[in-house]
N, C-alpha and C positions, 0 to 999 in steps of 0.2 A: 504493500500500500504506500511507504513513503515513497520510493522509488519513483511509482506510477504516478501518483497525487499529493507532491510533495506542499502544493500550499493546505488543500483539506487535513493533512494530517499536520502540521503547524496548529492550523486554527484547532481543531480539536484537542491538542495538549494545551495553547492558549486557555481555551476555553472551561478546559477541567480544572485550570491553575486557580482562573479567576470564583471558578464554584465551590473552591474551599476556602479562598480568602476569609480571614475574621468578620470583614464586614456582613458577610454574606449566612455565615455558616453558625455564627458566634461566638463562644468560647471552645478552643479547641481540645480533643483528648490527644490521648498520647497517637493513636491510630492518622488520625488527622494529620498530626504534626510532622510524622514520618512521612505521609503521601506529598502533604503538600511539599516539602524539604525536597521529595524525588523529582518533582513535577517541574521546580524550582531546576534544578540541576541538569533535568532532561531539556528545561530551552535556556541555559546558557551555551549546551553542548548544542545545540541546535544554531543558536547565532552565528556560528561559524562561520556556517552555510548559508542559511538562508537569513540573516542579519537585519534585513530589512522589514520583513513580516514577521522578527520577532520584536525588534520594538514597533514597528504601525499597532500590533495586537497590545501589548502592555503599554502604550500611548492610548489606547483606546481605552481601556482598564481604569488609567487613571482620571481620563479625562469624565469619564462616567458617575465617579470618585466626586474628583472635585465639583460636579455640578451640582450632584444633591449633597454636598455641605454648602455649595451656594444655597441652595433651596432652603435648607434649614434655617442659614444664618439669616435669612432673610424673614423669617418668621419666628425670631429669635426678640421677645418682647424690650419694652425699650428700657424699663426698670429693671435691669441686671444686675443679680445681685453681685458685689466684690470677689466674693467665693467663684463666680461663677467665671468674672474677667480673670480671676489667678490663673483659674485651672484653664482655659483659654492660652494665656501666655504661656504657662508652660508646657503645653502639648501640643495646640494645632498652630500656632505663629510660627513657633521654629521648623516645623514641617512647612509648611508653606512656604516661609521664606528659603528655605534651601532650594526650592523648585525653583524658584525666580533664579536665586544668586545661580546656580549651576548651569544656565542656561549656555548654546554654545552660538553662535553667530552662524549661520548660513548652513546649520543642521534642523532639518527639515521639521523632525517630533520633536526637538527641545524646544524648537518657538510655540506650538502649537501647547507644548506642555508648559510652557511660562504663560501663554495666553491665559488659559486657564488656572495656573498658582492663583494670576494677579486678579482676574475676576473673585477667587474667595477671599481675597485680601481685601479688595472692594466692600466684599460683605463684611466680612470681618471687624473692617474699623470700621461702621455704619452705625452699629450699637458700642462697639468697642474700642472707640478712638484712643483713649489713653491710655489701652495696653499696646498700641502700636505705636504710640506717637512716643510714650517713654521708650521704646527699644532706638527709636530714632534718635531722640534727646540724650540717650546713652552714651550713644555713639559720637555724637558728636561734640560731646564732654570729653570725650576718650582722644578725639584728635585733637582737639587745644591743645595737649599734654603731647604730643607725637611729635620724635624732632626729624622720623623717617620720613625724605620726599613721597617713597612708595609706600601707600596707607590702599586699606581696604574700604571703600565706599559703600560696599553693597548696604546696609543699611541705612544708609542715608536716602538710596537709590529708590527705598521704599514710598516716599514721598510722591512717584510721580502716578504709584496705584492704588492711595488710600480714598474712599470720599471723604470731602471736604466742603465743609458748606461756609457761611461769612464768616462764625466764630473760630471754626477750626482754621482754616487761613490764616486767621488775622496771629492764631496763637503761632501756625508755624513760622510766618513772620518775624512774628517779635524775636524765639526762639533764634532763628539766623542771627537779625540784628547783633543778638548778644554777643553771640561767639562769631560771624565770621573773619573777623579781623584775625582769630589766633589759629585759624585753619590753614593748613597747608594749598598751597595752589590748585592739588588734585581735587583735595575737598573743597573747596573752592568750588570750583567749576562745577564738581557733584552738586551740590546744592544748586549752585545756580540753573543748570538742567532741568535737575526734580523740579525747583519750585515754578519753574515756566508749567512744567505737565498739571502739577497741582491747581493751578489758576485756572485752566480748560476742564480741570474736572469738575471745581465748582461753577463754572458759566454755564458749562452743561447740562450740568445734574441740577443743578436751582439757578435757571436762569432768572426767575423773579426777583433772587436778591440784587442779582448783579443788574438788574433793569433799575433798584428803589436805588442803591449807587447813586445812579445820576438824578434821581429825584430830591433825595435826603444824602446828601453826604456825611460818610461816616469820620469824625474828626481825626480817632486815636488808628483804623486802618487807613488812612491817610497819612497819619504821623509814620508809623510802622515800614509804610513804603518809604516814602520819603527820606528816611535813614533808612533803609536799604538799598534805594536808588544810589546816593553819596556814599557810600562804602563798595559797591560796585563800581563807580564812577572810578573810583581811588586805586580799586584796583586794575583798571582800564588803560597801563601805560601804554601797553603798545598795540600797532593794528591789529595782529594776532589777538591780545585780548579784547580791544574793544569790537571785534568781529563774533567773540564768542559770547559778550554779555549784554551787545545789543536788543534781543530779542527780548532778555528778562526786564529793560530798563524801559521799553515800548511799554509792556506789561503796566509795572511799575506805575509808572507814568500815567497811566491807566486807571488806575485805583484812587489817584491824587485829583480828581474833578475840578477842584477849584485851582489847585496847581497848574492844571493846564488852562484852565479861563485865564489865571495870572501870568502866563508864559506867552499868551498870543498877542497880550503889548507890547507897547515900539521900548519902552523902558520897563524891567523888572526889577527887584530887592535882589542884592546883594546874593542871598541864600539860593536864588532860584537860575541865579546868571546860567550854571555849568546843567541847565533843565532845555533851556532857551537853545543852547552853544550843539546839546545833543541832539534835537530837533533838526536845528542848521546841518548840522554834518552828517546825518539819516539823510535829508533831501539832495544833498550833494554827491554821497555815494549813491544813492538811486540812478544818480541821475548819470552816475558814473564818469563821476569829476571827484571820488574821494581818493583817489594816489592808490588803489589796489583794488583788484581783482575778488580778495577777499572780504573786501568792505561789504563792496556794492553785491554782493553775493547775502553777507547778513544784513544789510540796509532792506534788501527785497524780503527776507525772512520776517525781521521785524513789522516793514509795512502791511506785510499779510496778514498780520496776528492786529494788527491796529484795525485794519478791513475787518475782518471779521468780530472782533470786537464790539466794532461800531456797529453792528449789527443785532444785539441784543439791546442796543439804547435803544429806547422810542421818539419814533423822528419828533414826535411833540414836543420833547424835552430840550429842543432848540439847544444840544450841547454842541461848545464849541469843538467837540471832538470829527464832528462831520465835515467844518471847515477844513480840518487837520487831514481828514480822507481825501478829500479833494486834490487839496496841494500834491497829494502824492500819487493818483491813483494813474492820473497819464502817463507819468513814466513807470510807473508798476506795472501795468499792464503792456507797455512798449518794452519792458523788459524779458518779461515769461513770455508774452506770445507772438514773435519775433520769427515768423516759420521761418526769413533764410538764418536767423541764428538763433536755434532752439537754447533754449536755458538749461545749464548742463554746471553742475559742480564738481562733474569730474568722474572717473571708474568708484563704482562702486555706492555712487548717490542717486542712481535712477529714480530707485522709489521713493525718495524723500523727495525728489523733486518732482512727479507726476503725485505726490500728494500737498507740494506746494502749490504746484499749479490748478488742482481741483478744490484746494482751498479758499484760493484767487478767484478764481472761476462763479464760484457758490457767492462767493460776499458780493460780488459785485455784481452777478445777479439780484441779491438783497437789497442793496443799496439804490440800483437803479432798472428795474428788468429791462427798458427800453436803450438802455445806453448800449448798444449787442455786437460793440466793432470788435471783438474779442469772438464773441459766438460765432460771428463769421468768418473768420478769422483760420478758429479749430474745425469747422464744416467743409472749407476747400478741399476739393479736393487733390490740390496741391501740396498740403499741407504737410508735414510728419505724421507720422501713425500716429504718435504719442497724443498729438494733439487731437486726432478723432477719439482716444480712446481718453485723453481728460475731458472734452467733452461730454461722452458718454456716459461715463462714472458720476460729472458734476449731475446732472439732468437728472438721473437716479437716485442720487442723494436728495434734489429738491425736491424730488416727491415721496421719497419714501422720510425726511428729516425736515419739518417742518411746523414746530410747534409753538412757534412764536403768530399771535395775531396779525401783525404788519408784515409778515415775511408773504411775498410774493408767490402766488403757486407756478403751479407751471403751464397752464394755460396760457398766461402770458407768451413763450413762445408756441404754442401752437402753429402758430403762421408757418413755422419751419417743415412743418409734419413731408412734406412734397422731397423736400432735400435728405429728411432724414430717411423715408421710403428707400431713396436712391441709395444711400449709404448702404442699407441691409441691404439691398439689390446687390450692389458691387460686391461687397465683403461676400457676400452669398456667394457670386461667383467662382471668386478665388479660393474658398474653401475647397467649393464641390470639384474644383480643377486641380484644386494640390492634392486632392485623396484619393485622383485617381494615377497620380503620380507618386506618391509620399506613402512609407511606411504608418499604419496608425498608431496617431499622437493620444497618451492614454493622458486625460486633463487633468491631475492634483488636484481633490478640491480642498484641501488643507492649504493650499496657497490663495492669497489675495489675489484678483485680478491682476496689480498692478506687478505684487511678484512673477507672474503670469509671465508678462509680458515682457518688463525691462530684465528680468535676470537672463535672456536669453542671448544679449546682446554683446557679447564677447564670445558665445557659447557657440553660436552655430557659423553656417556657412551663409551667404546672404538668400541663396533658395530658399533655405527651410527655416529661415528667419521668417522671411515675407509670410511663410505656412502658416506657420507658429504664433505670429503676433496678429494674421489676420481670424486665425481661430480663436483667440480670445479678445478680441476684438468683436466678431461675431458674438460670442458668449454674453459677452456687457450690452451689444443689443438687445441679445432675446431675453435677459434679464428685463431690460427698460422696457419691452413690450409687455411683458408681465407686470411690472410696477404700473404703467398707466396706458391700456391699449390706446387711448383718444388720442395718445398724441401721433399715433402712426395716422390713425384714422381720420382724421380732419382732413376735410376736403373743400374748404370755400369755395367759391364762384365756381366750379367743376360741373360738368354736365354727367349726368346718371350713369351712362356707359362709362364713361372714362373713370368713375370712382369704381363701378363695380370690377374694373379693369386692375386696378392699383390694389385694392382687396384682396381679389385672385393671387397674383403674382405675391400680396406679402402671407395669405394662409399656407399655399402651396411650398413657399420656401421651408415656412417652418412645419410641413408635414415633410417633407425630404430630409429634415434634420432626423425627424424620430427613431428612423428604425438602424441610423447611422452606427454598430457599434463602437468606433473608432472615433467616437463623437465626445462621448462621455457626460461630463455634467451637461454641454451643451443639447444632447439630446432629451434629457430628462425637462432642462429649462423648457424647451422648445414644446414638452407636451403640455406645461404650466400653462405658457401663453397661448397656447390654443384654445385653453380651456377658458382663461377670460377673455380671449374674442368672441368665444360662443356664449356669454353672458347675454340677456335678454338688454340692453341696454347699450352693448356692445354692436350686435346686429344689427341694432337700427341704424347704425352709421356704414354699414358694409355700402350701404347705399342708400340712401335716405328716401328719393324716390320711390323706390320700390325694396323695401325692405326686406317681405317673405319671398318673392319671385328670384330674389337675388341669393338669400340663403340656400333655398333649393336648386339653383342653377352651380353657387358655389361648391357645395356639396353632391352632386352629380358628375362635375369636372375632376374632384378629389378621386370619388370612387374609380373611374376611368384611369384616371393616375397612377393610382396604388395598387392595381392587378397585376 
């Protein structure tokens, strides 16, 4: 049996491993203890060989693990008693945390399995902030005292996966304030990392508080920034550092509402000059007039985080922060989407940059839907892939992330639906013409789109590039026709025929996906969106004229197809 079916007989020791587990089984006897101890040893001798489908299966195991102690923690009451946070720290925090710290860079189940640590850390500090926030404060008591350049961060690193709401912030704040002066430069920089991630955790997780911000400003998180803006400043001698700690000082800066009302006069106080001076030399490297490469690289970083930002303010609250977008967003946006000089920070930054640029994208859709010379921009199609597939991804996200009142839906572009048709069209074509050339590509669905796409870009040959990136390219479509079929389906000023026409052509593509197996997640998507085109709601736009005539005509065409 192994011989012949060497993955079935994996999964089945997998499987007998995972059915004695404690969790599962309870307390064990001595019988137990011996099997599972064999079963244990039978797939390390097994990894050997088949190394792969022995961690995807115990990645799977754990990942199963960790979700229902998210579930728990998550209905884990909010009156905790002491007793209950000890035994927490002492048992499941160091397990957790060691999942995160041990993680490995560009190994496929470690990211998957830190994804998952940091989600029950989420939970975890939600009721239990101060057994996690003291292991941080521990730690970085520990480096004050540290005369070694080379220090260990990882707990500090835990900041950038706890929730955090205005109080918790403001404490981790203060917290830095105190000590980062006697931190070493690594720690340093740690912290100043974390505490960027932290800030996005609270806009996103309680974006109401971060909206009353700019209605009631809060004085002493105000103060808090503001000594930590000048202590970062201080440490900001050289480009290399002020390239690394611009993005927290945008933030910063941020938090400080009347500070920045006070910074947009022609004359400021004294205190605020080196707030004024940072503003100046962001718009300078944007604009790439700051003497390096690396400025203007975090100048666009930080601008992003300012865009989006501003986008949890309410445009009613007339903050001078929107003035502040302005100034910057021309050359922001003439920066990222640039098709003959795509925006690039080099090997090994793809996906931080096709998540810059979907960041970019999303805000300034916020800010203004109609301002679209960017939307058109990524739609050419002359354009880089990269940029149909930041496109793709942003339009996704504003329909599937959109819980703010004033935030724009996506109707707004609708008008496009003609162009984006053509898209699926083409990418369609190049698919169904690489796979009958091309070995089948099996899709990862444990990887992000965007890893999808950019990691393959030193990896392949330029052919099966083209394959490869228009396959997941394809994928992020027929995702988006699943998230919201309208927007395929809009058809303004169109005569009857010619919409039942464009219908056709986008159902039949994605029934050509389905029985693809070399397709992978993209066929499984492909049956999703079929399924909300054939929504009763859905239909009436196949054709609007003729609604039922046009379904049964579609569906007649199918059948003929598929024999």
């Amino acid at each position: 049996m192994a011989a012949h079916k060497p993955v079935e007989w994996v999964q089945a020791v997998i499987s007998r491993f995972d059915e004695q587990l404690p969790v599962k089984v309870g307390q064990q006897n001595t019988h137990t203890k011996v099997s599972t101890e064999h079963n244990k040893d039978c797939l390390i001798h097994i990894s050997k060989y088949k190394f792969s489908l022995v961690i995807s299966g115990l990645t799977n195991i754990l990942k199963n693990v960790n979700n229902m102690v998210s579930v728990c923690l998550n209905h884990q009451p909010k009156d905790c008693m002491r007793l209950d946070e000890t035994m927490l720290v002492k048992q499941l925090l160091p397990e957790i945390c060691h999942f995160i710290h041990t993680y490995r860079e560009g190994h496929q189940h470690a990211a998957e399995l830190r994804s998952s640590a940091s989600g029950v850390l989420f939970s975890l500090s939600c009721n239990n902030f101060n057994a996690v926030f003291s292991r941080i404060s521990t730690r970085l008591q520990e480096l004050t005292l540290c005369s070694e350049d080379t220090v260990d961060v990882h707990d500090i690193e835990l900041i950038q996966y706890i929730n955090v709401d205005c109080a918790k912030l403001k404490k981790l704040l203060q917290e830095t304030v105190f000590k980062f002066k006697a931190l070493k430069k690594p720690a340093q920089l740690s912290v100043i990392n974390s505490l960027e991630k932290a800030f996005w955790n609270w806009v996103e997780n309680y974006p109401d508080e971060f909206t009353m911000l700019y209605q009631r400003p809060q004085t002493d998180m105000a103060d808090c920034a503001e000594k930590l803006f000048d202590l970062v400043d201080s440490f900001a001698e050289s480009a290399k550092r002020k390239a690394a700690v611009w993005p927290l000082q945008i933030i910063l800066l941020i938090l400080c509402p009347d500070i920045t009302q006070d910074i947009s006069r022609e004359t400021v106080e004294d205190t605020k000059v080196n707030k004024k001076l940072f503003l100046e030399n962001l718009r300078k490297a944007l604009a790439g007039h700051g003497g390096s490469k690396q400025l203007t690289e975090s100048a666009a970083i930080a601008c992003v985080k300012l865009c989006k930002a501003s986008t949890y303010i309410n445009w009613e609250d007339h903050s001078v922060i929107f003035l502040l977008v302005q100034s910057i967003v021309v050359d922001l946006k003439a920066l990222l989407f640039n098709p003959t000089k795509p925006f690039s920070r080099g090997a090994g930054s793809q996906n931080a940059d096709v998540d810059l640029m979907i960041d970019c994208f999303v805000s300034c859709f916020r800010i203004n839907p109609h301002n679209n010379q960017h939307f058109k921009v990524c739609l050419a199609s002359s354009s880089p892939p990269t940029f149909h597939f930041v496109l793709v991804n942003s339009l996704h996200r504003i329909i599937t992330n959109s819980p703010l009142d004033w935030w724009p839906k996506i109707d707004a572009v609708y008008c496009y639906s003609g162009e984006l048709r053509i898209m699926v069209s083409e990418t369609l074509g190049h698919v169904m013409r690489g796979c009958s050339t091309h070995a089948p590509l099996r899709m990862t669905p444990s990887l992000t789109f965007k890893e999808k796409m950019t990691s393959l870009k030193f990896k392949e040959k330029t052919t099966d590039l083209d394959t490869r990136s228009h396959k997941y390219l394809l994928l992020a479509l027929v995702k988006l026709i699943h998230a919201d079929p309208k927007l395929m389906l809009h058809n303004p000023g169109k005569q009857g025929q010619e919409i039942q026409s464009s219908t056709a052509e986008l159902i039949t593509g994605l029934v050509q996906l389905v029985p693809l197996a070399n397709m992978g997640e993209c066929s499984q998507e492909a049956m999703e969106a079929l399924l909300v085109l054939h929504q009763p709601e859905a239909i009436e736009l196949w054709n609007p004229d003729a609604p039922i005539e046009t379904f049964w005509d579609i569906r007649c065409q199918l059948k003929l197809s598929v024999r």
